[in-house]
MIDRENDREN-896808 format. One record per residue (C-alpha): x, y, z. Coordinates in nm, 2 decimals. Example, Ala and Ser with C-alpha at 12.3 -4.5 7.8 and 13.67 -1.06 7.14 Angstrom:
2
{atom {1.23,-0.45,0.78}},
{atom {1.37,-0.11,0.71}},
***
This chain:
455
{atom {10.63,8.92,12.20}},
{atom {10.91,8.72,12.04}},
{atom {11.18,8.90,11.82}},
{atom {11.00,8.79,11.46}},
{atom {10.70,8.89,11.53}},
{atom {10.79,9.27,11.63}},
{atom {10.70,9.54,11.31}},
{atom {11.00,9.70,11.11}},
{atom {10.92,10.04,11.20}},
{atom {10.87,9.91,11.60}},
{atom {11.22,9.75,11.60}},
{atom {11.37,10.09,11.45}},
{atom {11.18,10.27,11.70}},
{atom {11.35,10.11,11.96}},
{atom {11.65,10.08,11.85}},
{atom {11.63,10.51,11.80}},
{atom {11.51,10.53,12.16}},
{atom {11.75,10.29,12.34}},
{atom {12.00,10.45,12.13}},
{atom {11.92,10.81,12.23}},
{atom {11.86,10.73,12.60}},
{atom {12.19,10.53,12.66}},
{atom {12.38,10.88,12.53}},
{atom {12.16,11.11,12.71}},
{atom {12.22,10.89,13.08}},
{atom {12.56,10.83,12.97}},
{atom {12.63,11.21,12.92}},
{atom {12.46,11.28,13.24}},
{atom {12.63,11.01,13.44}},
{atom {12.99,11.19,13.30}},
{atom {12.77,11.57,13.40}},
{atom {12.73,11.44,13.77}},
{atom {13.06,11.27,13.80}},
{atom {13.24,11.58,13.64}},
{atom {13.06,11.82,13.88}},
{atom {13.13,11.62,14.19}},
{atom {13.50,11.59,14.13}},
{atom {13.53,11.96,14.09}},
{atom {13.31,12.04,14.37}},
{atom {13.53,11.79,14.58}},
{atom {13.85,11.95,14.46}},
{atom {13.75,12.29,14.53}},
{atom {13.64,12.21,14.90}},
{atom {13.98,12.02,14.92}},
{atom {14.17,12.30,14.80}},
{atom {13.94,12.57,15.00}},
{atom {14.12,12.33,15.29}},
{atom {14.43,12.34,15.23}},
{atom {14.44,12.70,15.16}},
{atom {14.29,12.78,15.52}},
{atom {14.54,12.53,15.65}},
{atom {14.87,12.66,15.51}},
{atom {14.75,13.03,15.57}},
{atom {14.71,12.91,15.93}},
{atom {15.03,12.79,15.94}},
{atom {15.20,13.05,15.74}},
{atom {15.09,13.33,15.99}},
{atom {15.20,13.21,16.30}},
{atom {14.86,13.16,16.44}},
{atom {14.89,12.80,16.52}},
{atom {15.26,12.81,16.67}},
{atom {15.11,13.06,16.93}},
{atom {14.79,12.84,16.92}},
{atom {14.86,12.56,17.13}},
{atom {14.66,12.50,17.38}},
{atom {14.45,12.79,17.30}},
{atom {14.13,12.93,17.08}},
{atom {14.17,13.07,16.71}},
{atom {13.90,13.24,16.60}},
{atom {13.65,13.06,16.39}},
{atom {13.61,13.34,16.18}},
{atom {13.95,13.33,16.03}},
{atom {13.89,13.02,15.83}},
{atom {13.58,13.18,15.69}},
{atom {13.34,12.88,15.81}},
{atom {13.13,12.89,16.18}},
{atom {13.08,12.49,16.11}},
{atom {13.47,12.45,16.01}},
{atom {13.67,12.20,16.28}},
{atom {13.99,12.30,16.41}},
{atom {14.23,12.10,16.61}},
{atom {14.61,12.00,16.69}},
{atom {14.73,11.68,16.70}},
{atom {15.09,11.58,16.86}},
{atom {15.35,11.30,16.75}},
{atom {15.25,11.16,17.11}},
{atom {14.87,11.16,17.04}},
{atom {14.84,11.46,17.22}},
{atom {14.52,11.69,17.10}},
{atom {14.41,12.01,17.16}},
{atom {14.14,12.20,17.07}},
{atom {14.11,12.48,16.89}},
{atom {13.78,12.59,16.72}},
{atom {13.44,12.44,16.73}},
{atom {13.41,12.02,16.76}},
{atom {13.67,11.82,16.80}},
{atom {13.77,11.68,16.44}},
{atom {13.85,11.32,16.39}},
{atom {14.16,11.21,16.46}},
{atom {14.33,10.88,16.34}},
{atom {14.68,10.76,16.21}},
{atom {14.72,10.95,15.91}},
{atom {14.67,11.30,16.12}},
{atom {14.92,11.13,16.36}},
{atom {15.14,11.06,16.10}},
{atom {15.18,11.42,15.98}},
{atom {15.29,11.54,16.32}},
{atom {15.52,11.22,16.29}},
{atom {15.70,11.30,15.92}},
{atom {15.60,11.67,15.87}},
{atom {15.41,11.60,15.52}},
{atom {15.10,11.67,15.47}},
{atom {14.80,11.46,15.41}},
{atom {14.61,11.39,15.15}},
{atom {14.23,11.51,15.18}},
{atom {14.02,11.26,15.32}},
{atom {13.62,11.11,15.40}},
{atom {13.56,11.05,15.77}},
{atom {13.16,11.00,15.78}},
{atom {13.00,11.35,15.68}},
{atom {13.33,11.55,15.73}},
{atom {13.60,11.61,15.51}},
{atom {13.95,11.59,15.69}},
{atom {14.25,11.74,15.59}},
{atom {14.63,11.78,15.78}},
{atom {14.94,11.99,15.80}},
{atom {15.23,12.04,15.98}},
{atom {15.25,12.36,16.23}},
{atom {15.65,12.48,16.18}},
{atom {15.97,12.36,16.04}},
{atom {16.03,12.08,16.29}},
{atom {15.79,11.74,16.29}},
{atom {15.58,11.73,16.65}},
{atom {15.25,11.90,16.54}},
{atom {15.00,11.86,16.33}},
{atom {14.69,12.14,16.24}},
{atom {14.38,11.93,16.17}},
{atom {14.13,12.09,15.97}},
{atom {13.78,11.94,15.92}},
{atom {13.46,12.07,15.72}},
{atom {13.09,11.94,15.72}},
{atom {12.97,11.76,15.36}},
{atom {12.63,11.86,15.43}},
{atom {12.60,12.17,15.21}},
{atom {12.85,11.96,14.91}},
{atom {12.67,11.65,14.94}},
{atom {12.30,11.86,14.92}},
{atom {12.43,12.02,14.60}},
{atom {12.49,11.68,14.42}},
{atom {12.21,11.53,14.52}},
{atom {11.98,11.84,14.37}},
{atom {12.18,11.79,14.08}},
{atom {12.14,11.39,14.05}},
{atom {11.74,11.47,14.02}},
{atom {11.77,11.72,13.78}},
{atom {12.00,11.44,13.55}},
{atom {11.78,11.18,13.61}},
{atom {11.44,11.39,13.52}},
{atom {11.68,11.50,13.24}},
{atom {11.78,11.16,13.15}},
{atom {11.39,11.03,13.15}},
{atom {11.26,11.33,13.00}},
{atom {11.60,11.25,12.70}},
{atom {11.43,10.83,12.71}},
{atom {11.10,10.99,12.63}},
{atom {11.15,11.24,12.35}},
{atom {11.42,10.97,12.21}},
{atom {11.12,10.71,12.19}},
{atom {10.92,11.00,12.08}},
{atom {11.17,11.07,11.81}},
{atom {11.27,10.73,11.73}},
{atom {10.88,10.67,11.63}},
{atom {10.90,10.98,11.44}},
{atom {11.21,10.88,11.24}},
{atom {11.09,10.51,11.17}},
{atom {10.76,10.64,11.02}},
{atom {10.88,10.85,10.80}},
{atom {11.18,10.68,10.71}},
{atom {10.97,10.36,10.66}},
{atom {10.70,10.55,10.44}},
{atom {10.88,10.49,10.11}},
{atom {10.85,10.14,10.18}},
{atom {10.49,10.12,10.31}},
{atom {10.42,10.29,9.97}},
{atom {10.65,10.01,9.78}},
{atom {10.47,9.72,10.00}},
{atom {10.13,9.88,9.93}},
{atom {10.16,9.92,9.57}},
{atom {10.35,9.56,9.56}},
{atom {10.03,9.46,9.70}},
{atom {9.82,9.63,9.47}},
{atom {9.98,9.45,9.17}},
{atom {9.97,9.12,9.34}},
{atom {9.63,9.19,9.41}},
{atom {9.51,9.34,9.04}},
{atom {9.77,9.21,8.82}},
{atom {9.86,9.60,8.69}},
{atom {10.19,9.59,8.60}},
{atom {10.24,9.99,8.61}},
{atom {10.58,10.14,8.72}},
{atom {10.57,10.25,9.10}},
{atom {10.64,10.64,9.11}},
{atom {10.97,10.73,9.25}},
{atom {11.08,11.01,9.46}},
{atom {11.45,11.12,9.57}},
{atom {11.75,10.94,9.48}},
{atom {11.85,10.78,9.83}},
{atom {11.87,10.36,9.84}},
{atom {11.46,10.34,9.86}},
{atom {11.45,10.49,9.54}},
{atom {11.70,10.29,9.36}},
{atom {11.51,10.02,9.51}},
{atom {11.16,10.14,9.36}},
{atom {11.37,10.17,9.02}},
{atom {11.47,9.81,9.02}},
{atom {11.14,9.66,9.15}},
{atom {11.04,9.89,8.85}},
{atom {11.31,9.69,8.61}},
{atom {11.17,9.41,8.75}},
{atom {10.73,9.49,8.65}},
{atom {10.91,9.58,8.33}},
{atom {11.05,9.24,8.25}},
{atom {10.74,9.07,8.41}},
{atom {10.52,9.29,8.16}},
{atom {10.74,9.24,7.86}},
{atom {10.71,8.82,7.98}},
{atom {10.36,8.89,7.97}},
{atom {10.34,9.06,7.67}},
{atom {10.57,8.76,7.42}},
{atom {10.34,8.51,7.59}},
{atom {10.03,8.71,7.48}},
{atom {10.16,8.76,7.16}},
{atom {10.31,8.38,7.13}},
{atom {9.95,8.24,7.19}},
{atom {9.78,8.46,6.98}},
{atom {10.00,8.41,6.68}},
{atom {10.00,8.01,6.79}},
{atom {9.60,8.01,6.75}},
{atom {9.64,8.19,6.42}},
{atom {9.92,7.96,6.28}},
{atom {9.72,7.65,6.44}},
{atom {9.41,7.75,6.22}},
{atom {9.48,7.70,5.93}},
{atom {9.60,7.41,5.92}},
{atom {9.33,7.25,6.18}},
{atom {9.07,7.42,5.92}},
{atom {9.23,7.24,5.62}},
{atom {9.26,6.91,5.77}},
{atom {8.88,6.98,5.89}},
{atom {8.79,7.02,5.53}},
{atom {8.95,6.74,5.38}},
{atom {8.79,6.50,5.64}},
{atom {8.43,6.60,5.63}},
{atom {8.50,6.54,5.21}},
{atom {8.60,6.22,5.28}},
{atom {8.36,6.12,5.53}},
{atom {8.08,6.30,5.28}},
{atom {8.24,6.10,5.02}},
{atom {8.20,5.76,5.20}},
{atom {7.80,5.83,5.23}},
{atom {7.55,5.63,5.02}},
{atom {7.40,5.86,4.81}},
{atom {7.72,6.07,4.79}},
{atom {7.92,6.09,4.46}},
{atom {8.23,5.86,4.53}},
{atom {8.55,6.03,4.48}},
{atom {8.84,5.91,4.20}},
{atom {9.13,5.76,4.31}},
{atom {9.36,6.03,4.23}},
{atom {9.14,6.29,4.42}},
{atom {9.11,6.05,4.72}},
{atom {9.51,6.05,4.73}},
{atom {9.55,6.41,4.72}},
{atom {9.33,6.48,4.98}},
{atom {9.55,6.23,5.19}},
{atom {9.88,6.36,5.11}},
{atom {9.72,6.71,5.20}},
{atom {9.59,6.55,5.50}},
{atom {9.97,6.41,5.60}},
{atom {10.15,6.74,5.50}},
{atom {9.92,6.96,5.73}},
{atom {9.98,6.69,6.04}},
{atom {10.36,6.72,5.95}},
{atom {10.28,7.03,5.93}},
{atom {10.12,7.09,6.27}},
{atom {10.38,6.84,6.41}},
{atom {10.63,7.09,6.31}},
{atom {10.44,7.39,6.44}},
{atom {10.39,7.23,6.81}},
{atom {10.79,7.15,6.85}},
{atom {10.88,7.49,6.72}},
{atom {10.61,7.65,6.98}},
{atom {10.71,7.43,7.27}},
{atom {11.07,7.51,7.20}},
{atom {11.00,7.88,7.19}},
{atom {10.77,7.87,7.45}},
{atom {11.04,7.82,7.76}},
{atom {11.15,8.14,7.92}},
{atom {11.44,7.90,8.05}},
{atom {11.69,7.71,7.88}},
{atom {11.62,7.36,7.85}},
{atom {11.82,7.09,8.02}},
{atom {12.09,7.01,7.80}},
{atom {12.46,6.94,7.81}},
{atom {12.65,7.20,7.71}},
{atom {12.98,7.07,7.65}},
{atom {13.33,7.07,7.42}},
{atom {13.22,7.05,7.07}},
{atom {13.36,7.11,6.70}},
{atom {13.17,7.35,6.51}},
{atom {13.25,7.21,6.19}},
{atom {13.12,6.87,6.28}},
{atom {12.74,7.04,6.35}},
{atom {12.76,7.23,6.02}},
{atom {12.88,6.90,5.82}},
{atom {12.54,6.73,5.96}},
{atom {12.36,6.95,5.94}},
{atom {12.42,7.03,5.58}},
{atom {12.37,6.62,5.51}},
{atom {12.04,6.68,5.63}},
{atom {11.95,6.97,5.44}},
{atom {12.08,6.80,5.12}},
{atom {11.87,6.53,5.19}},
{atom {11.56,6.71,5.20}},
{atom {11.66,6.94,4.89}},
{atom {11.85,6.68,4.66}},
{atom {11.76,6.95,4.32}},
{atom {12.02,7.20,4.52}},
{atom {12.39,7.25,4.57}},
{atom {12.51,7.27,4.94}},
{atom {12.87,7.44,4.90}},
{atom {12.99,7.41,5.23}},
{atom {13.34,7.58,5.33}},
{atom {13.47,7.57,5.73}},
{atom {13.73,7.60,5.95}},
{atom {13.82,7.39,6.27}},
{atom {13.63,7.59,6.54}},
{atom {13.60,7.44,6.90}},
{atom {13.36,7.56,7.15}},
{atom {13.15,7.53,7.43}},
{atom {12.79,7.44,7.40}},
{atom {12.47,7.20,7.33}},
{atom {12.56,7.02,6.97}},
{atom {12.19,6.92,6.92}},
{atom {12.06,7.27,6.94}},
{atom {12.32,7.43,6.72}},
{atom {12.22,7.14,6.45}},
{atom {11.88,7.23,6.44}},
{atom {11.98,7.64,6.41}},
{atom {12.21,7.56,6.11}},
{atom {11.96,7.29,5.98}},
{atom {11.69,7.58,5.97}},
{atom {11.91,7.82,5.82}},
{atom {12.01,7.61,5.56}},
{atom {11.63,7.48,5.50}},
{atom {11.57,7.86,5.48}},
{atom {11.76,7.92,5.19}},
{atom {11.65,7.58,5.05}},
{atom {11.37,7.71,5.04}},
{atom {11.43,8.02,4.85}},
{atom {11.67,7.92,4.62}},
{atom {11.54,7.86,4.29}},
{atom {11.56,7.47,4.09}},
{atom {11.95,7.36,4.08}},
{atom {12.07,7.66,4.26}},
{atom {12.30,7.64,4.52}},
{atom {12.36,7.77,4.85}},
{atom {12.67,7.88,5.01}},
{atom {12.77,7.77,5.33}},
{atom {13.05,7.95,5.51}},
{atom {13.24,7.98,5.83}},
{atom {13.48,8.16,5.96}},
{atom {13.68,8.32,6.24}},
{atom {13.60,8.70,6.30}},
{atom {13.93,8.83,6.49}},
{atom {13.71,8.91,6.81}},
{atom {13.75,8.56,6.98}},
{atom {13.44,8.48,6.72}},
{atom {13.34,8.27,6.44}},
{atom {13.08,8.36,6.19}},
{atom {12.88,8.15,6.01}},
{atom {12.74,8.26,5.65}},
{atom {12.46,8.12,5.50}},
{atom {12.37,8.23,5.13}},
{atom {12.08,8.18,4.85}},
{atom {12.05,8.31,4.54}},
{atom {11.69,8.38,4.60}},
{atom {11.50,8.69,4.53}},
{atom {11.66,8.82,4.85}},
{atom {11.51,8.99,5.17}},
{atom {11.34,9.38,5.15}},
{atom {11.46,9.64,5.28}},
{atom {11.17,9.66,5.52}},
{atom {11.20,9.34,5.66}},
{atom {11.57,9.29,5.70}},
{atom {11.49,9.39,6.12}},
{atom {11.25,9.14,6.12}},
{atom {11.27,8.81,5.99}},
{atom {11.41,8.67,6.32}},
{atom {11.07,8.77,6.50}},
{atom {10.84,8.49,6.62}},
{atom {10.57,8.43,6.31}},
{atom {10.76,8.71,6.12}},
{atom {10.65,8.65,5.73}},
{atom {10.65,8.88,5.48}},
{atom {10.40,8.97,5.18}},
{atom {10.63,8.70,4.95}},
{atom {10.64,8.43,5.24}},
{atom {10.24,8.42,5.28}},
{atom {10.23,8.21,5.01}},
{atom {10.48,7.95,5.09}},
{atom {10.54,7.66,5.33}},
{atom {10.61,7.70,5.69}},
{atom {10.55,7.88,6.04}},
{atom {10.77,8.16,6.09}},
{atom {10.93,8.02,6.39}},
{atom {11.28,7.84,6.23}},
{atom {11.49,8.16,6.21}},
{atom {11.31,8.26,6.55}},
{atom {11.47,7.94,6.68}},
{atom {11.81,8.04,6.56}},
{atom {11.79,8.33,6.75}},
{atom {11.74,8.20,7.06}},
{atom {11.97,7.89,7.03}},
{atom {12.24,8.18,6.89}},
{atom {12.12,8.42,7.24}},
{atom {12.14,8.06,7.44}},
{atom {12.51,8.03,7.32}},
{atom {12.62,8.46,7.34}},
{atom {12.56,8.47,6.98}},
{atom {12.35,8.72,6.81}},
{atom {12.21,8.68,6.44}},
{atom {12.15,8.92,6.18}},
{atom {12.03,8.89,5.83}},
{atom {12.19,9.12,5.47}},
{atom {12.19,9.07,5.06}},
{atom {12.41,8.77,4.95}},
{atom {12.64,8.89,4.67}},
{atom {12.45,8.61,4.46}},
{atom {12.14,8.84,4.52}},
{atom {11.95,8.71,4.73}},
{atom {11.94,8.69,5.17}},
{atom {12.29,8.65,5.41}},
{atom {12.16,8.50,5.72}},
{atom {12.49,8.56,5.95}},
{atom {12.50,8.36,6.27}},
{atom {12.79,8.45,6.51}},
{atom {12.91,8.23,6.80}},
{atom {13.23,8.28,7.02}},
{atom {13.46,8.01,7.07}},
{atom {13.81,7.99,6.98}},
{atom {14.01,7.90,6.71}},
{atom {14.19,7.61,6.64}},
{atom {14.58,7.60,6.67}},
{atom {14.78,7.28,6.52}},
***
């Protein structure tokens, strides 16, 4: 089973039980090696106590040559011998013990040895009075030391495998039920993938899970809301689309009833209304379709944002508007502003504020065109009619996509231009925001950052 294709909760598992099982054998590995060294030490010291008490009383002066009790060195199985600088040895008690250079050496220098191995005895040496010539070798069985550590290398291994299994044991434990806030995440993810039901996930705790759940949550929220504009955008689009698809319907089964044989023929004048009616709701839908594909990207479109001069999109933009409204008075007062951004989208947010007010300003009114730095690293840009104004009620409003109030019913348009201001202003770290005009009627405020200009 390759590495990928192991579960979550498997590799945690495992990782738990190797974990676990690699301190419990290495704790037992330092138990056995702890216990043997003091084991060792004490039968090394045992020695060289017996030794030096030998020595110390006299017994192995007089002993050359002769027998010492075994009993005196507390041990029937305990070795006893004497060893001379000339190789000489003499026995003492029990076997022989091994003698080689290092117990020769002793009688040699008069310094002890250092405990040592030979086979399944433990040797140690010391020298018998003041003056170098003889050495007491002492020598003790491993049998009974070794028997001990091996009884207590089974009961550390059946420690250490019995540690492996309840580590494994534990490790499966611990990935389950850490793991089961995110079963519960990937079963409910699947659930919404499955059904489309963009409810929040319930959360529990406060640990990193749960701040997961809470963003995945954030996330279904923003889907939902996604869902919700493009819900509300096509339902609004197939009511705007309507009427105007049920007017030019109209006026083309009259003419095509008028163009029948035995149908009344229609006047000249009549015939030419119904085909300037016929061109304004096609300019009319042609309108309606940009402004719905425009609206209609979640994204930002592709353009080139880029150095620009504020005051340059406002003057073209009011050249337009003049154009389209020669009966009003475009007073347009600016200040250098450079900035960053797309100049064709700013153009059309201006253009529709100005043919906003155009169209709410009464015959030879004028509208007020104003911009201005706002001491924040901002501009503002002031647009003003002297129109009947905007109520209270739908001041929060008149931004919102097909947002038109009791007045605007009646009157040209789609309610999507100032919705298109808003996003170009959002596109740009703008915001918008709409008041009363001191000429009385609305104060559509665009803000845009940018910096000022410095001679």
């Amino acid at each position: 089973m390759t590495h990928g294709r192991i579960s979550l909760r498997t590799r945690i598992a495992l990782l738990a039980a190797v974990a676990v099982g690699l301190t419990v054998a290495s704790v037992s590995l330092a138990a056995f090696l702890v216990v043997r060294t003091s084991l060792y030490n004490q039968l090394d010291a045992n020695l060289i106590q017996r030794a030096n008490a030998a020595v110390n009383t006299g017994l192995a002066q007089q002993a050359v040559m002769r027998a010492i009790p075994g009993a005196f060195f507390g041990a029937a199985d305990v070795r006893v011998g004497l060893v001379s600088d000339q190789g000489e040895q003499a026995l003492v008690t029990g076997a022989e013990p091994p003698i080689s250079a290092t117990e020769m050496r002793v009688a040699e220098t008069g310094v002890a040895s250092q405990p040592r191995t030979d086979g399944d005895l433990r040797v140690v040496a010391v020298p018998v009075g003041h003056e170098p010539g003889i050495a007491l070798v002492i020598a003790q069985p491993l049998g009974p030391t070794r028997s001990t550590l091996a009884g207590l290398s089974v009961v550390f291994l059946l420690v250490g495998g019995g540690g492996m299994v309840v580590a494994a044991a534990a490790g499966a434990a611990v990935a389950r039920t850490g793991l089961l806030p995110v079963q519960r995440l990937t079963e409910a993810t699947e659930t919404i993938a499955r059904t489309s039901d963009l409810r929040p996930i319930p959360v529990t705790g406060d640990d990193e899970l749960a701040r997961l759940t809470h963003s995945f949550n954030g996330m279904l929220a923003a889907l939902a809301e996604s869902r919700e504009r493009q819900r509300r955008l096509v339902a609004d689009a197939g009511h705007e689309l309507r009427t105007p698809l049920t007017s030019l319907r109209t006026n083309l089964d009259l003419l095509v009833a008028s163009s029948q044989p035995d149908a009344p023929s229609l006047s000249a004048s009549d015939r030419a209304d119904i085909y300037a009616d016929v061109r304004a709701q096609i300019t009319e839908l042609t309108t309606l379709v940009g402004d719905l594909v425009e609206l209609a990207r979640d994204d930002p479109p592709q353009a080139v944002h880029q150095p620009i001069e504020l005051t340059e999109v406002i003057e073209r933009a009011a050249d337009r508007a003049r154009r389209r409204a020669p009966d009003l008075a475009f007073v347009v007062r600016t200040v250098p502003w450079p900035m960053i951004g797309d100049a064709n989208a700013l153009e059309r947010a201006v253009l529709n504020l100005l043919d906003n007010a155009a169209k709410w300003s009464p015959p030879g009114g004028t509208v007020r065109v104003q911009l201005g730095p706002l001491g924040n690293g901002s501009a503002v840009l002031q647009v003003a009619d002297a129109g009947t104004g905007i109520a209270d009620s739908d001041l929060p409003h008149v931004f919102d996509r097909f947002y038109r109030s009791a007045h605007a019913r009646t009157m040209p348009g789609s309610g999507l231009g100032l919705a298109i201001v808003k996003q170009v202003a959002e596109r740009h770290g703008g915001t918008v925001y709409a008041g009363r005009a001191p000429e009385g009627g609305a104060l559509l405020t665009l803000r845009l950052p940018g910096r000022p200009h410095r001679a």
